[in-house]
C-alpha positions in Angstrom: 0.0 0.0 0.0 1.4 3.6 -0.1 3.1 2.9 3.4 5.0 0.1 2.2 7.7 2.4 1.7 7.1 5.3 3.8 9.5 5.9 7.5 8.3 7.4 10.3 10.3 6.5 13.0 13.4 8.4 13.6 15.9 5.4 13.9 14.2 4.1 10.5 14.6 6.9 8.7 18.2 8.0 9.8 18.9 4.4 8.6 17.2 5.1 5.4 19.0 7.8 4.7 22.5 6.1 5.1 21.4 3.2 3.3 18.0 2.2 2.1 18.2 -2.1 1.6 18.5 -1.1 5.5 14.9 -1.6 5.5 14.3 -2.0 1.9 14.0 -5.5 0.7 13.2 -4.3 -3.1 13.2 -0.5 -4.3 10.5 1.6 -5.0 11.4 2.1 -8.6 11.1 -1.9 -9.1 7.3 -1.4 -8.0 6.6 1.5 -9.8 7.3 4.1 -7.3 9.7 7.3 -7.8 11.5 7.2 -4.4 10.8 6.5 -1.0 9.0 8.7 1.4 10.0 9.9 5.0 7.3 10.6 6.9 8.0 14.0 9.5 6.0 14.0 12.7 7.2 13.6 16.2 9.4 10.8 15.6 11.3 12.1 13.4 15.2 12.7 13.5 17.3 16.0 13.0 19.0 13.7 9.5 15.1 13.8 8.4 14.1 17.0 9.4 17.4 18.1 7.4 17.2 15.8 4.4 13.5 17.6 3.9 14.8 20.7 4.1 17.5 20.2 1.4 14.9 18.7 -0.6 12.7 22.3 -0.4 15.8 24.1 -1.2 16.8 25.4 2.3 20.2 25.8 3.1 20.2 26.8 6.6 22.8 27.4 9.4 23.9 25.2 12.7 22.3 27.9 15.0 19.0 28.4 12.5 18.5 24.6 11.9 18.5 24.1 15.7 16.3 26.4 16.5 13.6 25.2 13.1 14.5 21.7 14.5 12.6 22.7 17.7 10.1 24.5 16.7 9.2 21.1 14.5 9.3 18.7 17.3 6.8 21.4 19.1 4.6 21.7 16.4 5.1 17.6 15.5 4.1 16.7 19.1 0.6 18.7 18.2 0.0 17.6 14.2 0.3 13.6 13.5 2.0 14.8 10.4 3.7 17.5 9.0 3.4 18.6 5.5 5.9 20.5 3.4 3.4 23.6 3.8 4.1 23.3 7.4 8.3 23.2 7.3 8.0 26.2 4.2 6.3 28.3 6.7 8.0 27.3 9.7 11.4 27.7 8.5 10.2 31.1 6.9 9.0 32.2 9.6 12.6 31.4 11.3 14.7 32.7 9.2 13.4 36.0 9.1 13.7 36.4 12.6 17.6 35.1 12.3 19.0 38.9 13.1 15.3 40.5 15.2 16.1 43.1 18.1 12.6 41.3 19.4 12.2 37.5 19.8 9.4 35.7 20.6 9.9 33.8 24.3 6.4 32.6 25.8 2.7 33.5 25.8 -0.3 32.3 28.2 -3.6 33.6 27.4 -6.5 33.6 30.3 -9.4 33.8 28.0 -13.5 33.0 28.3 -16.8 34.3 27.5 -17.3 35.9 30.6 -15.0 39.6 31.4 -11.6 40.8 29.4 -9.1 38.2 28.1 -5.6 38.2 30.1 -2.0 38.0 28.2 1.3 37.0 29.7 4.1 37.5 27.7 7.3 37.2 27.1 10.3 38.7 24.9 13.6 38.7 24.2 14.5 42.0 23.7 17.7 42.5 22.4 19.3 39.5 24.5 17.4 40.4 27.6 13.8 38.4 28.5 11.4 41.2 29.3 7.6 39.9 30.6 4.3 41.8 30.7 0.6 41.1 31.2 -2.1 42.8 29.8 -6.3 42.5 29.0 -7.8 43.3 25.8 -11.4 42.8 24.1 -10.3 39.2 23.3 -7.1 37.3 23.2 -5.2 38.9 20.2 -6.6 42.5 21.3 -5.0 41.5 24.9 -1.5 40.1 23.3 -1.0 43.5 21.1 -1.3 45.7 24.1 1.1 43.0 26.3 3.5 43.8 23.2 2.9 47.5 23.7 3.6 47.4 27.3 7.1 45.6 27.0 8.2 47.7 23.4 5.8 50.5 23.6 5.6 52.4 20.0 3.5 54.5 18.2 2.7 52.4 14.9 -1.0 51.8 14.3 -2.5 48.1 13.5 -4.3 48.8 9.6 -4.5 44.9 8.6 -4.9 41.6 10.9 -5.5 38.6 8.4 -5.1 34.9 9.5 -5.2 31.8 7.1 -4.6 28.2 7.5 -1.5 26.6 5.9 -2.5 23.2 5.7 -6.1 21.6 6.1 -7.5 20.1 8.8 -8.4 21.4 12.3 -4.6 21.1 13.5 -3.3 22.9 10.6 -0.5 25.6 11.4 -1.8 29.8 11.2 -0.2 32.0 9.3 -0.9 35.8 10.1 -0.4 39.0 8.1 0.1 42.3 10.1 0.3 45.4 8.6 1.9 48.3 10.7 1.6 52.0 9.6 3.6 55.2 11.6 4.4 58.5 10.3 3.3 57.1 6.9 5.6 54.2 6.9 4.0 51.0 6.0 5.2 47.1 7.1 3.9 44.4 6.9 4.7 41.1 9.2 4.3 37.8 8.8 4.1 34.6 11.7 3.1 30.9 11.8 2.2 28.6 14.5 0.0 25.9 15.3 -1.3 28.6 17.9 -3.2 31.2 16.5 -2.2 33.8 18.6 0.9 33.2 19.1 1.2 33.6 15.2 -0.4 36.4 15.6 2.2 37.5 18.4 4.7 36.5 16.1 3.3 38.6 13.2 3.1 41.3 14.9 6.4 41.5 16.9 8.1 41.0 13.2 6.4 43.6 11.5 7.5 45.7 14.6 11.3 44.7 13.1 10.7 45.9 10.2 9.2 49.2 11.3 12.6 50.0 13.5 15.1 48.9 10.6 13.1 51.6 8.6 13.0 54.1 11.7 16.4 54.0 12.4 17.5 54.8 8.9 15.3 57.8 9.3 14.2 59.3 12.6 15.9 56.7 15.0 13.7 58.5 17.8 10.5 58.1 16.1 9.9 54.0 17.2 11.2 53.4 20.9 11.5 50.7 23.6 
């Protein structure tokens, strides 16, 4: 069937990967198939993880694979499998964040139907963890003004969009934000299997972008 040649387990497909009559008694060619397939979800090895990667045509860094490598397993330990969709955005979303001023750390969310939702969050702000909390008109609404208390700026929130990369009801988020101040425009971009925390991590990377544009400007103009 269209396992008979498909790896999942980490041990498996490291194996695989150094030599494939490992655990192939006949290729996949002599049946008709193209290759073999390596199944990613949360058994999966770093050799997998990177032999997909190379495959998508990403050549990443020690310090950047590491941190996509973890930010798999998390999101591998919540989806049974992960799709290519999943690793483009994820790794996107990584990369861009390679050289940030602000880095995403940690976000716990006290929502419900009944009074203001609560955010607790954490960033790395220029090496340094800073935490805030803060209530909004709903989750997102809270998390924006918990990143205005630890980075507090003057840019103005003109788009929010959220789509689904994948199918399926554990399907990773991927969230637009447009930021506008003094007439300059950026938009950001974040994924997770958390919806708000892609939004978080939309938001805080649009926020990038806005100071890389302020400081060649009017450095003063977007402040911590």
């Amino acid at each position: 069937g269209r396992n008979a040649f498909a790896h999942e387990a980490g041990i498996h497909q490291d194996g695989v990967l150094k030599d494939a009559s490992t655990y192939e008694v006949m290729t996949p060619e002599s049946v008709g198939w193209t290759k073999n397939s390596l199944v990613l979800g949360k058994h999966s090895g770093r050799a997998a993880f990177r032999d997909r990667l190379d495959q998508l045509g990403y050549k990443v860094g020690a310090n950047q694979l590491n941190d996509a490598f973890r930010r798999f397993k998390d999101l591998a330990d919540r989806k049974k499998v992960v799709f290519d969709e999943d690793l483009v955005a994820l790794v996107d979303d990584e990369v861009m964040r390679d050289h940030e001023h602000l880095r995403f750390v940690s976000l716990d969310l006290h929502a419900g139907s009944k009074g203001p939702a609560k955010a607790e969050l954490e960033l790395d702000v220029d090496g340094s963890v800073q935490s805030a909390s803060a209530t909004g008109n709903g989750p997102v609404d809270a998390t924006f003004n918990a990143i205005q208390a630890i980075f507090p700026h003057t840019a103005n929130l003109v788009l929010f969009s959220v789509g689904a990369v994948t199918e399926g009801t554990d399907a990773q988020a991927k969230t637009t934000v447009r930021l506008e101040e003094n007439g300059k425009m950026v938009d950001g971009q974040g994924a997770d299997a958390d919806t708000i925390v892609s939004a978080a991590r939309a938001y805080i990377h649009a926020l990038n972008k806005l100071m890389v544009k302020r400081l060649r400007t009017e450095p003063a103009a977007l402040s911590a």
